[in-house]
N, CA, C and O of each residue as an XYZ file, in Angstrom:
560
protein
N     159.604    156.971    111.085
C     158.311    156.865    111.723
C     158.007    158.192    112.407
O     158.791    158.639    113.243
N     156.975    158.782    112.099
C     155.978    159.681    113.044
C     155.172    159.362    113.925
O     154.344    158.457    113.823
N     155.389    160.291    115.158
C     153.949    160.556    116.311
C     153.886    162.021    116.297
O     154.396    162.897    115.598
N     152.822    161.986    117.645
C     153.098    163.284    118.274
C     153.775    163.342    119.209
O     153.950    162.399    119.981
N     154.467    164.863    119.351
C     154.599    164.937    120.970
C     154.051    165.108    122.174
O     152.904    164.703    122.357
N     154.665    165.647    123.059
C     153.627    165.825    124.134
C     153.442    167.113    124.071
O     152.702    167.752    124.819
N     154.123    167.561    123.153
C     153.899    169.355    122.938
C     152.736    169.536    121.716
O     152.464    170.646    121.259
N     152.109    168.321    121.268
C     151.755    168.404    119.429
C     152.640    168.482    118.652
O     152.050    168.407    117.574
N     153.988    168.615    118.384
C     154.403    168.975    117.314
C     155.017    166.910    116.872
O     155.320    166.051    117.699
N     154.983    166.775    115.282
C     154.499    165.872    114.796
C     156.830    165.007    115.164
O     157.736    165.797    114.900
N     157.114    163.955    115.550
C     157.933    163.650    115.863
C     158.555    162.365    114.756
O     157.897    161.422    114.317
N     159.735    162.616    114.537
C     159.950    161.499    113.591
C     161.224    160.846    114.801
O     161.574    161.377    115.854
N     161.685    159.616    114.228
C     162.474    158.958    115.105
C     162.970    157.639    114.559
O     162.112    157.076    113.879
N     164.332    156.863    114.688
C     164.665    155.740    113.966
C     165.469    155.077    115.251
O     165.995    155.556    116.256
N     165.328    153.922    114.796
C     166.363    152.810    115.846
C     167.608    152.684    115.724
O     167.914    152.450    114.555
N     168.390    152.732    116.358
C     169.837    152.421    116.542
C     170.224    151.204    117.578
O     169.442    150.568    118.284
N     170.995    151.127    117.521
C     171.666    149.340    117.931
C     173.244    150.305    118.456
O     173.905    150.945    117.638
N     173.689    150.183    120.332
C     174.822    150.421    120.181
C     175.865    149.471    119.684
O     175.761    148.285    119.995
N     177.191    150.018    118.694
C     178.023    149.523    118.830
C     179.380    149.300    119.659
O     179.496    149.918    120.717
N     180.287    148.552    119.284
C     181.329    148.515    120.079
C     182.387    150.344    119.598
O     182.921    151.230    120.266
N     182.223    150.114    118.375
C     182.628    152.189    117.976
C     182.007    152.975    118.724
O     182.477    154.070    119.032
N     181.105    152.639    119.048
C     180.379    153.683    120.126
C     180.537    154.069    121.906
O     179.944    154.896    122.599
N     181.759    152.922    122.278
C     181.799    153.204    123.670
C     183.097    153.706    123.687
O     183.937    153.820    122.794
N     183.105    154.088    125.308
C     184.688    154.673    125.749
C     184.748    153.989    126.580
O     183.942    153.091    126.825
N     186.042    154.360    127.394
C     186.916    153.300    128.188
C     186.101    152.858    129.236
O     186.456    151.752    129.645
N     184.925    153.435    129.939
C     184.428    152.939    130.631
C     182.932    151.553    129.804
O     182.111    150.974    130.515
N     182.990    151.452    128.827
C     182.477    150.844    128.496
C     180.746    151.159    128.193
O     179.944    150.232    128.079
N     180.376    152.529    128.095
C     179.596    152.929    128.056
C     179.820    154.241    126.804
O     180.897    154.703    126.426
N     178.217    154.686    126.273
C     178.328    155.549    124.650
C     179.186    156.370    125.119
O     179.057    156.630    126.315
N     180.235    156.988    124.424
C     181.014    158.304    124.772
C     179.877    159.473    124.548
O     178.834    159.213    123.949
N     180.113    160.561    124.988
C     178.767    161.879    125.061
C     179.142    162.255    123.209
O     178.288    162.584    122.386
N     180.542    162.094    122.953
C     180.337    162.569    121.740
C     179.307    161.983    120.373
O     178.898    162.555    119.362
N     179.155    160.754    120.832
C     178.568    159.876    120.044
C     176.687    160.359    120.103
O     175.888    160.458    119.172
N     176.478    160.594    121.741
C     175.035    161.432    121.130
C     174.914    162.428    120.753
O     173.846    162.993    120.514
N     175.998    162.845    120.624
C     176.012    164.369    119.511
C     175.568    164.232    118.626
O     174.593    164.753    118.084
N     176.710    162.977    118.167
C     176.130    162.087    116.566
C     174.818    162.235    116.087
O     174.285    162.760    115.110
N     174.343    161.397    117.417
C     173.105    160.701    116.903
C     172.242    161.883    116.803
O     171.512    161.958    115.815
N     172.219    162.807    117.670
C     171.776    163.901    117.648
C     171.582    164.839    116.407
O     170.513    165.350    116.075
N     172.900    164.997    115.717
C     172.877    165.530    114.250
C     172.274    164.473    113.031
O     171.337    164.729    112.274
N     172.924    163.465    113.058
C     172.279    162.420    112.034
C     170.677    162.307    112.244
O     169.993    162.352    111.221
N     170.131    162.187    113.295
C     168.498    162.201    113.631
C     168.134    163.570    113.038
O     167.156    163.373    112.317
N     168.418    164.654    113.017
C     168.141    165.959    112.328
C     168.453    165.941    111.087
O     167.644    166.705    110.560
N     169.184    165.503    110.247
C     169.839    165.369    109.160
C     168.767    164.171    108.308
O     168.488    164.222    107.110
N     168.410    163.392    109.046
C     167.375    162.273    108.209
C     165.749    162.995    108.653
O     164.683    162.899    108.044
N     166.022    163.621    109.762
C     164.205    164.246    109.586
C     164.091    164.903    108.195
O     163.311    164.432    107.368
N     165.057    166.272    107.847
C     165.279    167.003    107.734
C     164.949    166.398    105.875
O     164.184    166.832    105.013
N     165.818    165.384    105.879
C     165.563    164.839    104.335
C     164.404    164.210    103.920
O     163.924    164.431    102.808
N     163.910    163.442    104.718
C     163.028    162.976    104.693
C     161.588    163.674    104.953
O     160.592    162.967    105.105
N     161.518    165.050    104.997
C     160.308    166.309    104.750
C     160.358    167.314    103.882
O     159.496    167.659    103.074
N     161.730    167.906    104.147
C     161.733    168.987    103.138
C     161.549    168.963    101.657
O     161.768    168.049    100.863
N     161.041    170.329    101.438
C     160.959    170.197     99.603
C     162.127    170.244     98.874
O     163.158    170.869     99.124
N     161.825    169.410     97.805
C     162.853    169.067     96.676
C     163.647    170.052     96.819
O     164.816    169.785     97.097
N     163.197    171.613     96.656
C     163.932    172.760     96.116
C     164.778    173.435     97.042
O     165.696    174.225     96.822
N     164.002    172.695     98.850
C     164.761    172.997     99.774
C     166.079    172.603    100.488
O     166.896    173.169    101.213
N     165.901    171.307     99.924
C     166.931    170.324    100.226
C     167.930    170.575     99.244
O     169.079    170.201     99.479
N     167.545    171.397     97.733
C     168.733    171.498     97.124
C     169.819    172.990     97.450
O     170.944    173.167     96.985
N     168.901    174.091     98.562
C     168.896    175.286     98.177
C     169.464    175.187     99.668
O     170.650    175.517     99.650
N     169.054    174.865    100.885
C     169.445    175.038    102.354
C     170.693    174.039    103.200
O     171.171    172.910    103.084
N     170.755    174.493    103.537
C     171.841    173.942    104.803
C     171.421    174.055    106.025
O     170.516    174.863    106.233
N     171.897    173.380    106.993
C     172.083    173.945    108.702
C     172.728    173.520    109.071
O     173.095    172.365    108.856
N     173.382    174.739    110.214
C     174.450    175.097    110.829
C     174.125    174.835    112.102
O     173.092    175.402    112.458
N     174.753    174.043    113.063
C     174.201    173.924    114.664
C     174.447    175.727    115.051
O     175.144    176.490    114.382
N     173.855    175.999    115.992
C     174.363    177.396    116.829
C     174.807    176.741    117.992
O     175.979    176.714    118.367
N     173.721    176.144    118.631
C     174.112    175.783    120.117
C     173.048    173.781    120.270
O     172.003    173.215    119.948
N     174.758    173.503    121.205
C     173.851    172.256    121.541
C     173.854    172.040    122.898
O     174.827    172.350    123.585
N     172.662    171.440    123.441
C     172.328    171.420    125.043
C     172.147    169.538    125.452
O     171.146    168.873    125.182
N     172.929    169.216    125.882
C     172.556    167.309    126.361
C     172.488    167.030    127.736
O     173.479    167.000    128.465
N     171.399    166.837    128.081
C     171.449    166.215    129.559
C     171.387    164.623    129.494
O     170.459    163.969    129.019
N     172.470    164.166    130.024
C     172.668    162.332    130.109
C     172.686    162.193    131.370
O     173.275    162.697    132.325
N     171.406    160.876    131.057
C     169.970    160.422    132.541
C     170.787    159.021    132.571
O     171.482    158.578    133.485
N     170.636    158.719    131.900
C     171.269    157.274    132.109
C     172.548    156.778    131.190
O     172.605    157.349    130.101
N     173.499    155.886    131.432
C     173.997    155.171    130.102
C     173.589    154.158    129.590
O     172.934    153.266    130.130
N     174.150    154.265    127.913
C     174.014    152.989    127.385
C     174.957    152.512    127.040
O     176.027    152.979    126.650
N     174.464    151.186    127.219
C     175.973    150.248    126.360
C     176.167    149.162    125.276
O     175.278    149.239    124.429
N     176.942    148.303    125.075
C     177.138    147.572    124.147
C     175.745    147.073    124.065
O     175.065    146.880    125.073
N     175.121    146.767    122.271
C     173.889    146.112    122.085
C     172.934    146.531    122.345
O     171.981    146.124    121.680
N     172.667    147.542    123.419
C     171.157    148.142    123.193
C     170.360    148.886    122.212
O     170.600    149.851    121.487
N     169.361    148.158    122.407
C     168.659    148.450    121.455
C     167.964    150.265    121.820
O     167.285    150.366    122.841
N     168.176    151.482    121.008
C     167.522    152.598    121.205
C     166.612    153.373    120.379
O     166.438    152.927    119.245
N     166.174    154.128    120.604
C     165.305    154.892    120.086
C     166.083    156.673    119.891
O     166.743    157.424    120.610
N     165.651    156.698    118.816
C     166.524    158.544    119.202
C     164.822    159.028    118.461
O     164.160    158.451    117.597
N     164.533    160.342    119.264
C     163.071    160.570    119.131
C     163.515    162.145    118.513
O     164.027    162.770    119.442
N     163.477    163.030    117.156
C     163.439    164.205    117.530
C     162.279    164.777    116.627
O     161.774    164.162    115.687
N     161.714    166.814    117.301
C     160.551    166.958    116.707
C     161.064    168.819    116.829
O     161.974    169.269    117.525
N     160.332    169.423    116.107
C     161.141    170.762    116.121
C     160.070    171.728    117.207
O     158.841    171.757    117.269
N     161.139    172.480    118.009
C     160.609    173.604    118.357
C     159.728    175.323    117.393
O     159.069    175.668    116.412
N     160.484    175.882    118.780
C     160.200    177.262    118.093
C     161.337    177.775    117.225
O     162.550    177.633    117.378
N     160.560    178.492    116.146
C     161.835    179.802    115.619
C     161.433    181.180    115.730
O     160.320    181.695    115.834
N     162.901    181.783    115.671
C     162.431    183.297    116.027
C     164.070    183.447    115.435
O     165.134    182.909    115.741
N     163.627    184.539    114.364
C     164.112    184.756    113.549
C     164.905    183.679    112.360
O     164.351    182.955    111.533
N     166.295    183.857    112.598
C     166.886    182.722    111.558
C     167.260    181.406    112.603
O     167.873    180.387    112.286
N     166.642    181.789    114.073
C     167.117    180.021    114.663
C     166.307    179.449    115.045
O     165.413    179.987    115.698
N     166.327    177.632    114.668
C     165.457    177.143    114.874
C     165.866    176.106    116.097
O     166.944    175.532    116.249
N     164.894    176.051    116.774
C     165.003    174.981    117.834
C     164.700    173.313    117.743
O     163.542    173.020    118.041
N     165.458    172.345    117.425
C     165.337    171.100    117.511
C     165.373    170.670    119.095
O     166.117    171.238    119.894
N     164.367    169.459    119.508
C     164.555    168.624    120.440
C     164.679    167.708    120.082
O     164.298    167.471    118.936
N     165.330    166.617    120.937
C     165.755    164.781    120.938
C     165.998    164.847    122.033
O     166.590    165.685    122.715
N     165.341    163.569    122.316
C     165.199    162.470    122.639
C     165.940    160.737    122.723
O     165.428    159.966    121.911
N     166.883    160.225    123.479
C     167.209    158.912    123.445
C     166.329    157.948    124.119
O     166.353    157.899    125.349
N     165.830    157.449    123.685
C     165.253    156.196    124.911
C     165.605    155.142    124.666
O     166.262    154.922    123.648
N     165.254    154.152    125.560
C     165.855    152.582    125.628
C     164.269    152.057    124.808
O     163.406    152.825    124.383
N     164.251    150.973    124.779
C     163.338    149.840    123.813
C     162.105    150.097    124.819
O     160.974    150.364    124.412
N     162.452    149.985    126.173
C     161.096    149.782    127.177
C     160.740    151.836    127.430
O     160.072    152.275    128.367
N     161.210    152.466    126.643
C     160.952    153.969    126.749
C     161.396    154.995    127.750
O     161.273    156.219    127.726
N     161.958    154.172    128.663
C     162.878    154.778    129.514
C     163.537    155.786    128.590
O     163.765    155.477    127.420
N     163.961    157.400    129.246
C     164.502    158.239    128.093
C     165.950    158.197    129.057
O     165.972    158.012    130.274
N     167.398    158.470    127.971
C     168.469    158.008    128.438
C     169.495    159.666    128.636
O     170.286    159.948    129.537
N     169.078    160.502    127.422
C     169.446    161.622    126.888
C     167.982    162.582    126.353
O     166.834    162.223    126.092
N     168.691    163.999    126.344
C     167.377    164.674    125.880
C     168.743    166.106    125.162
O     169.751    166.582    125.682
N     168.297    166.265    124.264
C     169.173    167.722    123.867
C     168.108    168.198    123.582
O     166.991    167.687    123.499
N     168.668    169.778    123.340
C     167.786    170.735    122.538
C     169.251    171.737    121.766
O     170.183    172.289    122.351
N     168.928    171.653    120.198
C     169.693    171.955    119.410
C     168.976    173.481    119.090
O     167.789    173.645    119.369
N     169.721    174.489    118.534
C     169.545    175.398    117.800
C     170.416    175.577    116.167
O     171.597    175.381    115.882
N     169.448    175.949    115.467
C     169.839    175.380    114.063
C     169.630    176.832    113.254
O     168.787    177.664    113.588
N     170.422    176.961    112.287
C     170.401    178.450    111.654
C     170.378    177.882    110.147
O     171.334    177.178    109.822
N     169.579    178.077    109.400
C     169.604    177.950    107.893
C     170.566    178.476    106.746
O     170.411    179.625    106.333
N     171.139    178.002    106.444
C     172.355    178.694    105.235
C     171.927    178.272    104.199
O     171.188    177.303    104.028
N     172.452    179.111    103.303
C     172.297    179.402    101.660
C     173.614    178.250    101.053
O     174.784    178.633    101.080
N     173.366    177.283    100.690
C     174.139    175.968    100.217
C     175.181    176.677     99.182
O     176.253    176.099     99.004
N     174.851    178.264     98.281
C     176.059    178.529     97.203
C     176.853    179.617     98.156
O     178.045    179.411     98.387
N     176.351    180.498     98.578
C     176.829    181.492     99.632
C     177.783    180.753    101.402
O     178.854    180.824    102.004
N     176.642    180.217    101.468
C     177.302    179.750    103.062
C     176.924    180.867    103.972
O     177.227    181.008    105.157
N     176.247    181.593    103.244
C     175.585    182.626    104.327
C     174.079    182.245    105.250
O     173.297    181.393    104.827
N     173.812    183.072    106.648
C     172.341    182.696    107.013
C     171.316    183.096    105.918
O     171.580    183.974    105.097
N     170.236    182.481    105.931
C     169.587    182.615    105.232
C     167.788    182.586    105.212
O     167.502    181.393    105.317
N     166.550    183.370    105.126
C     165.218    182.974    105.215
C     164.918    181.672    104.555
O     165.223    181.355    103.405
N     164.468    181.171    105.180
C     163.744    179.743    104.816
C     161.786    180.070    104.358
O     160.895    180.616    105.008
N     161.795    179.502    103.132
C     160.150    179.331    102.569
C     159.163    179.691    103.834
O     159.701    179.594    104.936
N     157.783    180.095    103.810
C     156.744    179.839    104.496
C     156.751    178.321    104.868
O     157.036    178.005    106.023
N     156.441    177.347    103.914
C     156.237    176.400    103.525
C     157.405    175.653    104.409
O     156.921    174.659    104.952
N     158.618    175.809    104.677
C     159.791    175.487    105.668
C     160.014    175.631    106.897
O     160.446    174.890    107.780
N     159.513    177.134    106.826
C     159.313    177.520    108.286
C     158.096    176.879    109.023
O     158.289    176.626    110.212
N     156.737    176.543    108.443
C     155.797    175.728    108.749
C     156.332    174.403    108.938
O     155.836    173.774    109.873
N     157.280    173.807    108.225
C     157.170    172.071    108.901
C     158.423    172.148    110.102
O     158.429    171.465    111.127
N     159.226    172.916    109.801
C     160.108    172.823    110.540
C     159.969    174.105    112.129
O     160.928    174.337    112.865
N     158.993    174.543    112.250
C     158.847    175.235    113.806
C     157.288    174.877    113.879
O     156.408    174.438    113.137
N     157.481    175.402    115.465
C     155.920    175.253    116.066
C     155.555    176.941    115.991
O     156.271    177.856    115.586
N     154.298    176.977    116.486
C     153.728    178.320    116.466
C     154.168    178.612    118.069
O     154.327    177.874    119.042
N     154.278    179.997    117.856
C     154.511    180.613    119.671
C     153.352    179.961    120.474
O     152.202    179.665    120.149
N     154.206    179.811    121.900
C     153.171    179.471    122.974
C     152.492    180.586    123.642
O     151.651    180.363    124.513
């Protein structure tokens, strides 16, 4: 599903259900787990836009990941993971997410930086006009 953000840029986002794999000893998500969700939410935007030729030709590589955790969650809640892309400048691109609870309360927020690789090389790599358009915003 798509919206907007509050920035304009167009936001995709899917539901998750915690599980019992998903907590630690205190009974709440371990931080590694919104990493997870964090990469898998980028990983299904990511498929679910790009072109045929891009998805066969690109990769991404995290550079850097940033998580601030507002609240926890725990067994059975129902969530939201919200993400929508920033800026790029040069070969890195900026992802944001978003966790929220069902009533929109937000739980987590990262901001990822993402570098494009060449899928036969493994090297960085320029991404299409056409790529760089769905996947960044224009400078502010």
């Amino acid at each position: 599903m798509t919206d907007q953000s509050e920035h304009g840029a167009a936001v995709f986002e899917q539901a998750i259900t915690v599980v019992a794999e998903d907590l630690d000893e205190l009974n709440h998500v371990n931080n590694v787990v919104y990493l997870r969700w964090v990469q898998d939410i980028a990983t299904a935007h990511w498929t679910a836009i790009a072109p045929p030729e891009a998805l066969q030709s690109v990769a991404w590589v995290a550079r850097r990941h940033e998580i601030d955790y507002l609240s926890a969650a725990t067994l059975g809640e129902e969530l939201v993971v919200r993400t929508w892309v920033g800026q790029a400048e040069g070969l890195t691109f900026e992802r944001l997410t978003e966790i929220r609870r069902a009533d929109g309360q937000v739980i987590a927020r990262a901001r990822t930086l993402w570098v494009p690789i060449d899928r036969g090389t493994g090297r960085p790599r320029r991404v299409s006009h056409e790529v760089r358009a769905l996947f960044s915003t224009p400078s502010r």
